[in-house]
C-alpha positions as a printed Julia matrix, in Angstrom:
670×3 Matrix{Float64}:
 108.77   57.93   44.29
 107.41   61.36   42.8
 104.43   60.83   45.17
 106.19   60.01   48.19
 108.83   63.1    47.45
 105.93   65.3    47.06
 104.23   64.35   50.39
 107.82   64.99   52.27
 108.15   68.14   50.6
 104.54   69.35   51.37
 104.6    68.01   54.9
 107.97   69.68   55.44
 106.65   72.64   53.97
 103.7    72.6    56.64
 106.04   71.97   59.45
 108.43   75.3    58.47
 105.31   76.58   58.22
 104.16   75.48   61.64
 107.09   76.68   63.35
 108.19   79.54   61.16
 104.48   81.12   61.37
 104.33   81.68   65.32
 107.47   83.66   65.47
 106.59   85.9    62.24
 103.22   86.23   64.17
 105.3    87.48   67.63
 107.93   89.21   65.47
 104.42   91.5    64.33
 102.73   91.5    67.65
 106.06   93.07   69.31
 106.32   95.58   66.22
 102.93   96.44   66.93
 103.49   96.85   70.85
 106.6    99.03   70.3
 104.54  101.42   67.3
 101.4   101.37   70.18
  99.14  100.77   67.02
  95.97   99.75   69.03
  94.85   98.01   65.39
  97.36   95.69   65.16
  97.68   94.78   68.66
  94.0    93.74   68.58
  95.26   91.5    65.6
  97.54   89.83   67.57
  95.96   89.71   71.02
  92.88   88.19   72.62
  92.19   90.74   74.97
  89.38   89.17   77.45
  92.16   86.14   77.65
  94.68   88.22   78.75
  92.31   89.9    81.45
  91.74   86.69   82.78
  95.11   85.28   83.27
  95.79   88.69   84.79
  93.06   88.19   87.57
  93.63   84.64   88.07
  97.96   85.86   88.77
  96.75   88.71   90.65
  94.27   86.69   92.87
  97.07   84.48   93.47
  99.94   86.64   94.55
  97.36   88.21   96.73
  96.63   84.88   98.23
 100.38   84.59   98.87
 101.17   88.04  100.15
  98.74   86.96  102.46
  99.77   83.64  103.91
 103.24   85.63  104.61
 101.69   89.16  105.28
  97.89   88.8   107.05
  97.74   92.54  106.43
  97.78   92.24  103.27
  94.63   90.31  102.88
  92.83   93.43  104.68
  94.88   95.94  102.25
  93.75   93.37   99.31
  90.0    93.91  100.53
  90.42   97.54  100.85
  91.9    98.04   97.44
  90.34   95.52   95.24
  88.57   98.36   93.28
  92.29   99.81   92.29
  93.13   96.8    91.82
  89.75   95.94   89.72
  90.72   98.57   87.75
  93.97   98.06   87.09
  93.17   95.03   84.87
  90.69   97.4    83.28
  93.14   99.67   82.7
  95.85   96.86   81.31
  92.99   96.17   78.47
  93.5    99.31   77.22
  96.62   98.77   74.0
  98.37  101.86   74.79
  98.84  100.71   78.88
  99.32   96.82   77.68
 102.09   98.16   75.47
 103.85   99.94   78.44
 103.46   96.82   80.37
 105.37   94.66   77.81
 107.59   97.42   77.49
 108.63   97.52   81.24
 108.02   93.6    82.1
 106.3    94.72   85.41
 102.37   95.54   85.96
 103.38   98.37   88.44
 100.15   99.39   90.55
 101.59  102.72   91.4
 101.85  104.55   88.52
  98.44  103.02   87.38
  96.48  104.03   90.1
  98.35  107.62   89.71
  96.71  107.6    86.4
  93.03  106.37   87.39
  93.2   108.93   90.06
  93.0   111.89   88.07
  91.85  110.19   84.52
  94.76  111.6    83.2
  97.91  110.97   82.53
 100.44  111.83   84.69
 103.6   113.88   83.62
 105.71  110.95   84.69
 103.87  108.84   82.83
 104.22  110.46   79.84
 107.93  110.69   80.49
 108.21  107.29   80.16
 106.27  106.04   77.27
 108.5   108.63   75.79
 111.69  106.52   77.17
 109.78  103.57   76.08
 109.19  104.39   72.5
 112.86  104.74   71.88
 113.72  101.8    73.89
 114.3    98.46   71.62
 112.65   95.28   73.33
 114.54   92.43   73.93
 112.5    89.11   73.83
 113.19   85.54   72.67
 110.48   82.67   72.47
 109.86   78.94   71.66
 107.17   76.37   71.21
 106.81   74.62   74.47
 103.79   72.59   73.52
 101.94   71.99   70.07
  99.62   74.76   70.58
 101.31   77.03   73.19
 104.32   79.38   71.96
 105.72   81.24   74.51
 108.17   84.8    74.77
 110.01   85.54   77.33
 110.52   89.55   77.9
 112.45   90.05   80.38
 110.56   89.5    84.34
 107.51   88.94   81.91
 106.67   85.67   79.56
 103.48   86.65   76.92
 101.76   83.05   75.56
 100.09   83.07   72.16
  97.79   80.0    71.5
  97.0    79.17   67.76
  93.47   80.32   67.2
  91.57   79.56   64.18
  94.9    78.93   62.2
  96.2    82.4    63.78
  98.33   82.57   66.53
  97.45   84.91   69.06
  98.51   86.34   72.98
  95.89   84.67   75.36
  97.95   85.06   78.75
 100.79   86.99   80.24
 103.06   85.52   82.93
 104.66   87.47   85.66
 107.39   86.89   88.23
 106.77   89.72   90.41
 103.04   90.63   89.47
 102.63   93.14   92.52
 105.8    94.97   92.64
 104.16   97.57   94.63
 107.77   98.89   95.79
 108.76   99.77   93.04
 108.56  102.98   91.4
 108.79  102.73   88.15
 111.6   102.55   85.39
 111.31  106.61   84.58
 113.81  108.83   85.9
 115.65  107.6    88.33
 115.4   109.28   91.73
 117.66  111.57   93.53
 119.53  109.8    96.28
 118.89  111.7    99.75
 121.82  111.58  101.59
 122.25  110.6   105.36
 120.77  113.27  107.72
 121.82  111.56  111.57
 119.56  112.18  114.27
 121.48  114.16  116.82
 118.75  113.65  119.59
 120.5   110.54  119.43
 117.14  108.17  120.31
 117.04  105.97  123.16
 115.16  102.84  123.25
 112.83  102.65  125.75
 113.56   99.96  128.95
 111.27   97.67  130.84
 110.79   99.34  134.03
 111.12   97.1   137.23
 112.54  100.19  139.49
 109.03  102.14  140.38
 110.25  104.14  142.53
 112.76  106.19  140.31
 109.58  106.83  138.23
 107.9   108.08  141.1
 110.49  110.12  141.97
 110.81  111.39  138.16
 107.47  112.62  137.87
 107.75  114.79  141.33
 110.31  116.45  138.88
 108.26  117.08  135.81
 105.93  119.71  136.24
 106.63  123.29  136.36
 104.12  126.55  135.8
 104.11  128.74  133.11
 102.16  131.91  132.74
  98.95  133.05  134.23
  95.66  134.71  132.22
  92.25  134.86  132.56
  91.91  132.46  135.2
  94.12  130.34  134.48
  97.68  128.65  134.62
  99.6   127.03  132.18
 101.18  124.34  133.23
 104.14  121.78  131.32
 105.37  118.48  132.57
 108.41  117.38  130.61
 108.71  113.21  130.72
 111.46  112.8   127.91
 113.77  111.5   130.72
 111.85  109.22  132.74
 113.51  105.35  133.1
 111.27  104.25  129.78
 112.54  106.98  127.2
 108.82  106.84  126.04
 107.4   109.81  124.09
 103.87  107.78  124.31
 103.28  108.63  127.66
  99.68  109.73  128.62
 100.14  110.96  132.19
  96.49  111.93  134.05
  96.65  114.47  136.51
  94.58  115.25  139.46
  94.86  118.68  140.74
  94.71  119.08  144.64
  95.72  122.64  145.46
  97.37  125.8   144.49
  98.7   128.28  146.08
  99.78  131.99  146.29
 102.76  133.71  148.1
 100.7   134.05  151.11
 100.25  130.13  150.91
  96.33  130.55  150.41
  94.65  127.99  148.6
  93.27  129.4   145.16
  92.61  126.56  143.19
  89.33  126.75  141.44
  87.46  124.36  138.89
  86.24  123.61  135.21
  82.96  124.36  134.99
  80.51  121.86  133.12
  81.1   122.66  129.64
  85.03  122.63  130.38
  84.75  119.51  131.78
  82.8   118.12  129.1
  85.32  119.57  125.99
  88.19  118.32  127.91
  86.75  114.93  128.11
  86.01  114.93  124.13
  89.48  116.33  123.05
  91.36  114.29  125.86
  93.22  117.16  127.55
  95.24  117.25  130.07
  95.9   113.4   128.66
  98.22  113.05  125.88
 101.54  114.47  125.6
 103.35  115.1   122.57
 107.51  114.15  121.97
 107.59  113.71  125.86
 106.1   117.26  126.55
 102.54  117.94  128.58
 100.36  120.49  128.7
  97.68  121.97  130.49
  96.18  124.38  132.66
  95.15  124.95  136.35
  91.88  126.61  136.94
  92.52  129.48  139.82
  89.6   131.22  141.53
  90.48  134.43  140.44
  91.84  136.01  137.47
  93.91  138.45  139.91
  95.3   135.56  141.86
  99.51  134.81  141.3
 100.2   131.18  141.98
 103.5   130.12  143.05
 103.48  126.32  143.49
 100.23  123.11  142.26
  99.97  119.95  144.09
  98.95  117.2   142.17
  98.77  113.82  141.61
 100.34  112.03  138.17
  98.78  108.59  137.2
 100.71  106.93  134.27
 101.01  103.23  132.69
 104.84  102.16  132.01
 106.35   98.86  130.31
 106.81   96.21  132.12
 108.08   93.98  129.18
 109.72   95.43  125.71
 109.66   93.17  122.96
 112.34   94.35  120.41
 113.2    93.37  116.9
 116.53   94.34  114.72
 115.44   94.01  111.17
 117.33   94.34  107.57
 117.18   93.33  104.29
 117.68   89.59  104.81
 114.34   89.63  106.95
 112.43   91.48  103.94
 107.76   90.12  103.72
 109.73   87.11  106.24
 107.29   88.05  109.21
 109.0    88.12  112.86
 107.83   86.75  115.71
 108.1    87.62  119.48
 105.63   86.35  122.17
 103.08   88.87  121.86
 104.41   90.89  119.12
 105.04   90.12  115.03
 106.71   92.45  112.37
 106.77   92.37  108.61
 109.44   94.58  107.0
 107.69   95.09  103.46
 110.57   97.56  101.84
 113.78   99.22  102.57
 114.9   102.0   100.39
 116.52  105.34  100.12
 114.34  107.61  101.94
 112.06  105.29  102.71
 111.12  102.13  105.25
 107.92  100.42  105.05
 106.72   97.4   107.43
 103.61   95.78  109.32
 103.16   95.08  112.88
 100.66   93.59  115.01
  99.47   93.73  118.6
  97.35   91.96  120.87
  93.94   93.31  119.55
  92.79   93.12  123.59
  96.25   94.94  124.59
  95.5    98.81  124.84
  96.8   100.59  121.84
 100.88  100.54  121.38
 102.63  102.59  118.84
 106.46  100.77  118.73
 109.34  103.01  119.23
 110.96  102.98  115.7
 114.56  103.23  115.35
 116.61  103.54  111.98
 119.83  102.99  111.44
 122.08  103.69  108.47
 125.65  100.8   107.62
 127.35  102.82  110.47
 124.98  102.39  112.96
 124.44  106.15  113.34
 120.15  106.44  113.52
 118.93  108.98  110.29
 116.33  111.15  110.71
 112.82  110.36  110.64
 110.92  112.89  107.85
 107.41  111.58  108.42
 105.57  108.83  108.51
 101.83  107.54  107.24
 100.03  105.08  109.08
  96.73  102.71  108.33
  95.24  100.55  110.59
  91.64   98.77  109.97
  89.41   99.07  112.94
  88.44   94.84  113.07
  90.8    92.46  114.67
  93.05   90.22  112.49
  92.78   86.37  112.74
  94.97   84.24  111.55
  97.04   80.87  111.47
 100.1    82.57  112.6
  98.89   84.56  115.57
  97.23   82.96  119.0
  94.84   85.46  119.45
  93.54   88.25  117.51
  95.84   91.02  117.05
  95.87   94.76  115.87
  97.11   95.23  112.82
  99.18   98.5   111.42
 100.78   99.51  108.44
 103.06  102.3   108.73
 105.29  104.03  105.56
 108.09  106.29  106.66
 110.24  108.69  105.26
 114.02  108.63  105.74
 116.93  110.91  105.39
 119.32  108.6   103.71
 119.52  105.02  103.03
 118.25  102.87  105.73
 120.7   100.06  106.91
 118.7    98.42  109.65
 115.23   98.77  111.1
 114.87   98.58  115.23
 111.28   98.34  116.59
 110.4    98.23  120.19
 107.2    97.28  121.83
 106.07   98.31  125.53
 103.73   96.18  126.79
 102.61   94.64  129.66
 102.27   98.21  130.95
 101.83   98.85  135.11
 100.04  102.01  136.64
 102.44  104.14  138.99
 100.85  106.59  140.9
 103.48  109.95  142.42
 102.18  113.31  144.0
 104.17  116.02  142.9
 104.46  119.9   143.69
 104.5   122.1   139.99
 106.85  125.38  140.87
 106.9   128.28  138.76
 109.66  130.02  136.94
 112.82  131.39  139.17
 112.6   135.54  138.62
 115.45  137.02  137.4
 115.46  140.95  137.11
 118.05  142.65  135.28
 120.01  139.47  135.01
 119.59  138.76  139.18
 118.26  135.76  140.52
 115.57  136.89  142.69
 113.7   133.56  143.66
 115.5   130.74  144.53
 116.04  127.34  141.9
 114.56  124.93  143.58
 114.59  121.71  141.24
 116.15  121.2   137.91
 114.05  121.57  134.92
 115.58  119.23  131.89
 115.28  119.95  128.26
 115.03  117.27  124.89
 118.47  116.98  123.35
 117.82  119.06  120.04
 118.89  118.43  116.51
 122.29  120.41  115.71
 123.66  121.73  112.86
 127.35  120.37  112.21
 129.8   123.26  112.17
 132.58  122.91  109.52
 136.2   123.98  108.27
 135.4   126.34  105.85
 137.61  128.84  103.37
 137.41  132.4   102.55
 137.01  131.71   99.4
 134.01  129.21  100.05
 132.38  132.09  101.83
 132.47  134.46   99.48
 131.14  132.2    97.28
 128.15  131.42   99.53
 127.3   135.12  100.24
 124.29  136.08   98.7
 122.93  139.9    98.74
 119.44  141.59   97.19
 117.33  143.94   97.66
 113.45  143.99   98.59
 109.8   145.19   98.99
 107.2   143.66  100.53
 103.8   145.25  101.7
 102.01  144.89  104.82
  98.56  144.63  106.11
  97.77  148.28  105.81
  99.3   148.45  102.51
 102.36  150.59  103.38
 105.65  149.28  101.05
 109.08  148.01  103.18
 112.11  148.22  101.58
 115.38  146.04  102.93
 118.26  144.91  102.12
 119.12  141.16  102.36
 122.13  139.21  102.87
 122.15  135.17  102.75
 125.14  133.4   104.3
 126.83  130.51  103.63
 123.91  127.75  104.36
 126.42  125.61  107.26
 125.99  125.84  110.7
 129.27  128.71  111.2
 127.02  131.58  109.95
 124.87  131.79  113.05
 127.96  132.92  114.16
 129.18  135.1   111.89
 129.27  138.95  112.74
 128.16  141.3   110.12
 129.31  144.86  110.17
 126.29  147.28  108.12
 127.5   150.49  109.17
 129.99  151.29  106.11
 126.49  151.46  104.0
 124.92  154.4   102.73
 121.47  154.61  101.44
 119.91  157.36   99.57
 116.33  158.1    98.54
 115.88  160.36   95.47
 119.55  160.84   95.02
 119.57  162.92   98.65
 121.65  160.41  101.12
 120.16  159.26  104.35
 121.13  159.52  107.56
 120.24  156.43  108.98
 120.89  153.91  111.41
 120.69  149.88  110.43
 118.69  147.69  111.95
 119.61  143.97  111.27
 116.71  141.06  111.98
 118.1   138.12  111.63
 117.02  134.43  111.43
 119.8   131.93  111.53
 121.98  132.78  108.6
 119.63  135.45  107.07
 119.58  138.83  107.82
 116.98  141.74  106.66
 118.59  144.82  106.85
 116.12  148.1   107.67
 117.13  151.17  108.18
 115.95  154.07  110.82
 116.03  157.66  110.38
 118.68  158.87  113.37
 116.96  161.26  115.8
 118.16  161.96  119.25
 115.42  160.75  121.56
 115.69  156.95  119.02
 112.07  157.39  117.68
 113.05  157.62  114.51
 110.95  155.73  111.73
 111.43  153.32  108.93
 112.83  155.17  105.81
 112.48  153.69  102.68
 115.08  153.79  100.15
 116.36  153.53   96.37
 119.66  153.0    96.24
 122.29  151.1    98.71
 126.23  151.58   98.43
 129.4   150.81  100.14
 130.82  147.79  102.07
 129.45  145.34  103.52
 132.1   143.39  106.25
 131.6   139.85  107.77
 134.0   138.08  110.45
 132.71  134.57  109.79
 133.95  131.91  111.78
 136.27  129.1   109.9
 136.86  126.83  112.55
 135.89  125.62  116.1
 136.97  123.94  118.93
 134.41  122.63  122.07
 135.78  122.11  125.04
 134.07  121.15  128.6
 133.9   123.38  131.85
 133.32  121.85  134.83
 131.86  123.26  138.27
 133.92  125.67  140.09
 136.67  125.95  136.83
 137.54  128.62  134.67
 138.91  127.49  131.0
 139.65  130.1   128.41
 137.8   133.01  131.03
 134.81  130.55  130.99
 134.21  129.85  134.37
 131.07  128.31  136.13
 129.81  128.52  139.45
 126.21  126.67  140.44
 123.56  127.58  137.82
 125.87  130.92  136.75
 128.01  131.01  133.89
 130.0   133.97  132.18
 132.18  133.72  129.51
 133.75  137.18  127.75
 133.16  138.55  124.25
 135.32  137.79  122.01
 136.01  134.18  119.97
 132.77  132.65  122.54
 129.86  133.23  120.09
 126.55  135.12  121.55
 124.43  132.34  123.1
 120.77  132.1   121.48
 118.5   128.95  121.92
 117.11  130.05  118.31
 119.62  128.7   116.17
 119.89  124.87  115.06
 123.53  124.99  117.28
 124.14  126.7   120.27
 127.41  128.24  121.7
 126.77  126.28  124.97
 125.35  123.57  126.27
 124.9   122.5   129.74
 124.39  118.87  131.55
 123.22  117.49  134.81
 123.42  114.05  135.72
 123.5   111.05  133.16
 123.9   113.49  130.49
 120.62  115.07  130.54
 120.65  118.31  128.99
 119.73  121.75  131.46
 117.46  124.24  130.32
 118.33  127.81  129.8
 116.41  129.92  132.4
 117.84  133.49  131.36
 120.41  134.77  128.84
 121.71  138.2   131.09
 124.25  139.14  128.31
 122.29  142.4   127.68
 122.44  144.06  131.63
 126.08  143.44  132.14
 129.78  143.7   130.29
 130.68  140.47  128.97
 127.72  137.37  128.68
 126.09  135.6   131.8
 123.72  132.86  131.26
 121.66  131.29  134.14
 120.69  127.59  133.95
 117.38  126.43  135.5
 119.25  124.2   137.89
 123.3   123.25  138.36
 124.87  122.01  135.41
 127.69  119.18  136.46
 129.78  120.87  133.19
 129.0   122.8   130.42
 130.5   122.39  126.45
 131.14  125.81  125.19
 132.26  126.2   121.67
 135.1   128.57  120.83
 136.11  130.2   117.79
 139.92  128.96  116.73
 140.05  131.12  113.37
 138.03  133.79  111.67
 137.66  134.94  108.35
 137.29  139.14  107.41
 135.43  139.72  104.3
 135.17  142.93  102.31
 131.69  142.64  100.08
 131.06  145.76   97.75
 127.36  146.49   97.82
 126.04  148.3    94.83
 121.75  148.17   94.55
 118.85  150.18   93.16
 115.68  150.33   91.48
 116.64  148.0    88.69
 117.55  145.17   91.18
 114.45  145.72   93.26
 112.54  142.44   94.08
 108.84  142.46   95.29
 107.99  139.83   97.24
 104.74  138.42   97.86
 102.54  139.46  100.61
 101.11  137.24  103.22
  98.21  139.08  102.67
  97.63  138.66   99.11
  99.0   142.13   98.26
 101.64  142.98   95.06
């Protein structure tokens, strides 16, 4: 009985033992990983092991991506070396303590740090959140030899080794999260910016004649030098809504007032540049340009005929993508789409063409949970020059990869292909500009030049109070080429759209130089809501130079607008003394702001037919009393904004030499 009790005992103490031993040994291995002591890790862990499983996971999820993604096996071949050395990295105690630390191998921040072969600040940030950070694991036997933890996305397997049980493998559930960035600081959201061009899809076209009879309204003449004539063909509102468009133009004649002929040509070298850099060929956010060769640098052209060849869809293949569709690849009949990530700021996807199709870039459309489209940053695109085979496509396609960067938080991802794209072929006649002389129309309008809607500041409801608050004022120096020293005074207002039309008053400001006051006039230059205030000496024939000064005083007053209304004139009405008539219209001074096509919002706006936006051709406000602008054609109404209330602010000015700020020169001058 003594025998037999001992051999229970001993064999119970061996199976304690047994079990007891491989969580003391992962109780020390996780003390070691959250210490980083690179000794006792190597105690605890068989490093080659662990490079192996790594590589065998990584090959695998590759191998995956792949079957979903067939992009990502060319990405995989291009970045095997990161990858390569990413495992190479992981070997390394101090990075496979941050993995086991974060659960997550993320390929971002390593290849940050093999970039530079140093750390990166961020990275640095975080072991520092790591090291505090308490790791939460459990683990079990789940086989005689095999004891596995489980740390949070992450499972680490220690095998008993020579009576010692030690991490061979590490298990991951997402082992390329290349979306994500990290677990460091968190980000700052970037909140909804909405596109106010409003994008427009592009159509199929099956009506060739309106395109034909768009393009003999594109093209219009700009200025003439040395020979030449620019010339602009505008194509944003042709039936597709395509910014790709690559019209190729064929001059036939030009000609003067006198109707003579005074086209001339490229000579060989000309010709030979322009068919290297693809002039005359592409146009950029639905604008052309190019020149016309005249025989004469003396010569004054008046109207270019010429003859427009460009390719429009036939077919549009369009996808509506979200979250639900995330690495699920879409299909069309020609077309296929993989949305890879949407984020805050950011979308991410995959699409592929027909690699016999000629090139087409997708119209891109993003919307936010309203439905409203945000604002397209940028955007980074990779495409690998070989055609992609695969299982899931017919025929070898064109792959592209594309990354861009969004103004909010992305809701829903819209994507539109033209293809099957059909040659038209339209003369046109390119006019130039209409003269106007001293705010008179001396040449007639004879077609209606269009303009891209533009991106507009909101204007808001806004307090005195808030106002004042926003006012910033300072005083400068900067030097110039020739190394003479500028002095100005500088006034920031409120950053929203109502201080382009604020009105400041300067003249209750005195400036002295050497304690002897000034007599000088100011001379405001102003840039949206910024104004740099100079000031002239005041002489009677209004020569009078810059004077520089040490010392501002007085009052500064601002009538800032707090609140709008826009309301719509129509042809042949008068509202609130706005009245237009044809391409005219005059509106008094007053609570109608001073029209400038500078700011990001302008006091009117005028529209032809469908809504298409006119182009300014001359703002007359300076020749007459009261403000006349003329529009390069006959707006069917016009949306004038009107101020409703404005705010008077007193702001004491009190600067010198001790609140002087010298700002850096553009040409490398203190």
């Amino acid at each position: 009985m003594t025998i037999k009790k001992s051999i229970l005992a001993l064999i119970t103490v061996v199976l304690v033992t047994y079990i007891c031993t491989p969580y003391y040994s992962a109780w020390q291995m996780m003390k070691a990983v959250e210490s980083g002591s690179a000794e006792q890790m190597q105690r605890y862990i068989d490093f080659p092991k662990v490079q192996t499983s790594i590589k065998q996971q990584m090959e695998t999820a590759l191998e995956q991506q792949t079957r979903e993604d067939p992009m990502m096996g060319v990405m995989a071949k291009m970045f095997q070396p990161v990858f390569d050395k990413i495992v190479e990295e992981v070997l390394q105690p101090e990075k496979l303590a941050e993995v086991i630390r974060t659960g997550k191998l993320n390929a971002k921040r390593t290849t940050e740090k093999t970039a530079s072969g140093k750390q990166a600040p961020s990275e640095k940030k975080e072991k520092q959140n790591y090291e505090a950070k308490t790791v939460s694991w459990y683990a079990f036997l789940d086989r005689p030899a095999r004891f596995r933890i489980a740390v949070d996305k992450m499972v680490l397997y220690m095998e008993l080794q020579n009576w010692q049980w030690r991490m061979t493998a590490v298990g991951f559930d997402d082992l390329l999260n290349m979306d994500d960035s990290g677990t460091g600081s968190r980000k700052e959201i970037i909140a909804d910016e909405i596109d106010t061009t409003n994008p427009v899809p592009p159509e199929a076209i099956t009506d060739l004649d309106s395109v034909r009879k768009g393009i003999a309204n594109t093209f219009f003449l700009g200025n003439s030098f040395n020979g030449y004539t620019q010339v602009e063909g505008v194509f944003f509102y042709l039936p597709d809504n395509s910014s790709n468009i690559k019209p190729e133009v064929t001059w036939i004649d030009a000609l003067d007032a006198e109707n003579r002929s005074i086209l001339g040509s490229f000579s060989d070298k000309e010709l030979e540049d322009r068919k290297k850099f693809r002039q005359g060929i592409n146009s950029v956010k639905g604008t052309w340009h190019d020149k016309i060769p005249l025989k004469s640098a003396e010569d004054n052209i008046v109207s270019a005929k010429g003859i427009c060849k460009i390719e429009v869809p036939t077919k549009i293949e369009k996808y509506k993508l979200d979250k639900s569709h995330l690495k699920k690849m879409q299909h069309n009949e020609l077309t296929a789409v993989t949305l890879s990530k949407v984020s805050n700021g950011n979308v991410s996807l995959s699409y592929y063409v027909p690699f016999a199709h000629p090139k087409v870039n997708p119209a891109i459309i993003v919307r936010n949970k309203n439905g409203k489209p945000l604002r397209q940053r940028g955007a980074f695109s990779s495409a690998p020059e070989d055609p992609i085979e695969s299982t899931k496509f017919k025929q070898a396609m064109r792959g592209v990869t594309t990354s861009i960067t969004i103004a909010g938080t992305p809701e829903s991802v819209e994507l539109y292909f033209p293809l099957k794209l059909r040659t038209v072929e339209s003369e046109f006649t390119a006019t130039a500009k209409p003269e106007v002389i001293f705010g008179e129309l001396k040449s007639p309008i004879t077609k209606t030049r269009y303009e891209k809607p533009l991106r507009e500041s909101e204007l808001k409801i806004v307090t005195k109070e808030q106002v004042r608050k926003g006012i910033n004022i300072s005083f400068h120096e900067e030097t110039y080429w020739d190394k003479t020293r500028q002095r100005y005074f500088k006034v920031d207002l409120p950053d929203v759209a109502n201080s382009f039309f604020a009105r400041p008053n300067f003249k209750n400001l005195q400036v002295t130089f050497q304690g002897k006051e000034l007599d000088v006039e100011p001379m405001p230059n102003n840039i949206n809501r910024i104004y740099n205030v100079t000031f002239y000496e005041n002489t009677e024939d209004g020569s009078g130079k810059v004077m520089n000064f040490d010392h501002i005083e007085g009052v500064l007053r601002i009538k800032y607008p707090a609140r709008f209304k826009v309301f719509k004139v129509s042809q042949n009405e008068t509202r609130n003394d706005v009245h237009l008539d044809g391409a005219f219209l005059t509106y008094p001074d007053g609570d109608i702001p001073y029209y400038s096509n500078v700011f990001n919002t302008r006091s009117v706006i005028a529209y032809g037919k469908n809504n298409r936006q006119i182009s300014l051709l001359d703002n007359s406000s300076i020749w007459q009393k009261g403000n006349k602008l003329i529009f390069w054609g006959r707006p069917e109404y016009v949306d004038v904004k009107k101020v409703v209330e404005w705010i008077d602010i007193e702001v004491p000015v009190n600067l010198g030499l001790k609140d002087l700020q010298i700002d850096k020169s553009l040409y490398g001058m203190n």
